[in-house]
N, C-alpha and C positions, 0 to 999 in steps of 0.2 A: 271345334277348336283346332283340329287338326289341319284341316284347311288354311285356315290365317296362319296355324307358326311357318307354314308353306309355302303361303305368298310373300312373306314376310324376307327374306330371302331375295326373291325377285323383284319385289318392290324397293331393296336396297338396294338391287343391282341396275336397274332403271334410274333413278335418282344419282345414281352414283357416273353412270355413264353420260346423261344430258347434259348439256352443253351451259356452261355458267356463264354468264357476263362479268367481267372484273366490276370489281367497287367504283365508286364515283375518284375517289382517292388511289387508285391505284398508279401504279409508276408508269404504267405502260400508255393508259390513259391522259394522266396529266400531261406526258411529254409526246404525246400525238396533238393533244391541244397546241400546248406551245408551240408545235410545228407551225399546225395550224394560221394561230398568230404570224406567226415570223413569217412564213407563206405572204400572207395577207396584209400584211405589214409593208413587204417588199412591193407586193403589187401595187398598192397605193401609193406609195414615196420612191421607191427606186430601190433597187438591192444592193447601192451601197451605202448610203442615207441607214437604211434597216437595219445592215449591220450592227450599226453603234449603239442597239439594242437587246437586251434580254429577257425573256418574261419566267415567269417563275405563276405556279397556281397557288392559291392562297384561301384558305378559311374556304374549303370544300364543305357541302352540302349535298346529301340528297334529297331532294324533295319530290319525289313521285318514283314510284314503283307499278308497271304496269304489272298487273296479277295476270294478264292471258299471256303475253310475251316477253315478260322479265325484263325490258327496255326502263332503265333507269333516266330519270333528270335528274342533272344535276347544276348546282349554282358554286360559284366563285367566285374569287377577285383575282383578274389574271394582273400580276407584277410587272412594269414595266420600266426596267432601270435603264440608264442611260450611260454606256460604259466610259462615253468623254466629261461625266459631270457627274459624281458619286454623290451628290445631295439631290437628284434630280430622280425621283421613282413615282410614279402615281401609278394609282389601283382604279382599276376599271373591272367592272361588274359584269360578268358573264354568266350566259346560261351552256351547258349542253348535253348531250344526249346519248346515250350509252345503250347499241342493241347489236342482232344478231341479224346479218346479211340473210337472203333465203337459203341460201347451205347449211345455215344449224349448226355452224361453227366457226366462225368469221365475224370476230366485233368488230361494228362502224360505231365512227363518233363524231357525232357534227356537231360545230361549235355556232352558239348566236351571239350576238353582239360586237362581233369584231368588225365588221362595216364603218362604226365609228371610231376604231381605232388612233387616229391620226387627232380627231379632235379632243378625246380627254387625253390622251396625253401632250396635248400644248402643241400640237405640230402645224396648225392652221388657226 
């Protein structure tokens, strides 16, 4: 017994020290996305075309939790409004992925789906 109230201890101080990955909804995350987008957005159309655009992440999801290295999937609808036409927003359906660089402390986040950007939102 004395043993375990002893590890007990160090095993909070392990747990407490490694390294988390933010949530799928977190702030820091959805607005790497949106970079991401707006990045990507540009390259395909022109960066000043892109401009006249804004995405916002929408009806977030997790759906997969790696159990050996905590790498999160996740789903969404990235928002794309149109800031020359306030009736003009369509929702396009994203995946992406939430892990830890090999440093152990360093979250990446790759986004999929946005290759078809231009087409759901009506741009071709």
């Amino acid at each position: 017994m004395k043993k375990i109230l002893l590890a007990l201890p160090l095993l909070a101080l392990f747990i407490s020290c490694s390294p988390r990955l933010p949530p799928c909804d977190a702030t820091n995350a959805t607005n790497l996305v949106q970079e991401l987008a707006d990045e990507e957005l540009a390259k395909q159309i022109g960066a000043e075309y892109a401009s006249n655009f804004v995405f916002s992440v929408n009806m977030i999801r997790t759906t997969h939790k790696n159990s050996q290295t905590g790498a999160l999937q996740c789903a969404a609808v990235l928002l794309a409004k149109d800031l020359t036409d306030s009736d003009n927003k369509k929702g396009i359906p994203i995946t992406y992925t939430i892990e830890l660089l090999d440093d152990g402390k360093t979250p990446y986040v790759s986004v999929g789906g946005l290759a078809t950007l231009p087409y759901y939102m009506g741009l071709y």
